[in-house]
Every structure is written in C-alpha cells, then in structure tokens.
C-alpha positions in Angstrom: 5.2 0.5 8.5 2.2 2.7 7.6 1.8 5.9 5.3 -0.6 9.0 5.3 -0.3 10.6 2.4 -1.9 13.0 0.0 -2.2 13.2 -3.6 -2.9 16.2 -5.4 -5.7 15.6 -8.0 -6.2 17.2 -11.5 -8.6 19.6 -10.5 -6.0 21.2 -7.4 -8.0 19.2 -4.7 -5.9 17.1 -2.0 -6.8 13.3 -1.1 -5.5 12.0 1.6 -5.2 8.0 2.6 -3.3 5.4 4.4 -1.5 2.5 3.3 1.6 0.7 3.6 2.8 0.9 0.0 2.6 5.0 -1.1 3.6 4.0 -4.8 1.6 0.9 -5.4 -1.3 2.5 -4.0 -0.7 5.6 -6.1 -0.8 3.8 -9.2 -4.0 1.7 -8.0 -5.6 5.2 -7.9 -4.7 6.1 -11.5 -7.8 4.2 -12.6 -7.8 1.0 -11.5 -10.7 -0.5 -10.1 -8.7 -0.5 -6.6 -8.3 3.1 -6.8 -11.1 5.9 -4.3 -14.3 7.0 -6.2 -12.8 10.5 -5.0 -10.6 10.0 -8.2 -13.5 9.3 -10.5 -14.1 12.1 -12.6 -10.8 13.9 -11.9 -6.9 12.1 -11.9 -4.4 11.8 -9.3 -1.0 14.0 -10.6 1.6 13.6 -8.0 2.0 12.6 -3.9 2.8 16.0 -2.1 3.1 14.7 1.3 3.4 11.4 3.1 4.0 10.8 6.5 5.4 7.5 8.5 3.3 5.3 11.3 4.2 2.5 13.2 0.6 1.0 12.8 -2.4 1.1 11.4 -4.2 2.4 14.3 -2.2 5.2 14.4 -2.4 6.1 10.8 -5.6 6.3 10.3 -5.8 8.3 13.8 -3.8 10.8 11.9 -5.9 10.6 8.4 -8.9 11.7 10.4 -6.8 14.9 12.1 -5.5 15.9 8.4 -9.1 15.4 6.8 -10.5 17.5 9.3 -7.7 20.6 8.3 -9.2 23.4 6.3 -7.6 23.4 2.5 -5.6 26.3 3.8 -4.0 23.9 7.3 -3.3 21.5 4.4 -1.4 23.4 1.9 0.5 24.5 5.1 1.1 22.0 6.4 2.7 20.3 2.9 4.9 23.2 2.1 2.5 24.9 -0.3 1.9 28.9 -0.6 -1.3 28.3 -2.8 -4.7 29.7 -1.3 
C-alpha cells in the first residue's frame, strides 16, 4: 500500500510526498537526516491530507497531478478555506 500525503509546514506552505509509512516518514522529516531539504529552514506541523495507492507507480503519478495544483486547488482539495 502506497500514500500521497501532504504536510503542512511552519511557515503555512504544503509538501507533498509518497511513501508507504505516512507516520514514520513524518517523523523522518522532523529533522532527521532522512527527512526533504524542503523542510530545512522551516518544520513540518501536522499531515492534512493523505491519500491511498495500490502502487508506487500510481502514487507518484498522482504526486506530480497534486504538485502541479495551484495553492488555492490544494487547500481545496484538503478541506481548507485559507487563501
């Protein structure tokens, strides 16, 4: 089982990744060596969406659709009425 998910980060921007662990790969963002460089220089507060794949293939398929959102498609799309 695969995961898109997105963490909201200190500063109220959205990551979004793949993985097949959300909380282990949560915590390896919370500055571990393991966690993106998108997270250096700000910190990782809370998952606000994640989404379930039967592969990796189409996971990361969908990662690429939900980068390519404007902020505004995101915070839709995860329930949020922030703009």
């Amino acid at each position: 089982q695969w995961y898109v998910y997105m963490i909201r980060a200190s500063d109220d921007s959205l990551y979004t990744g793949v993985t097949t662990d959300v909380e282990r790969r949560f915590n390896e963002h919370c500055g571990t060596r393991l966690g993106a460089r998108f997270f250096r220089g700000r910190q990782p507060l809370e998952v606000v969406y994640t989404e379930n794949h039967p592969d990796r293939s189409s996971a990361l398929r969908r990662e690429s659709v939900i980068k390519g959102l404007s902020r505004d498609l995101k915070l839709e799309l995860i329930g949020d009425s922030r703009n």
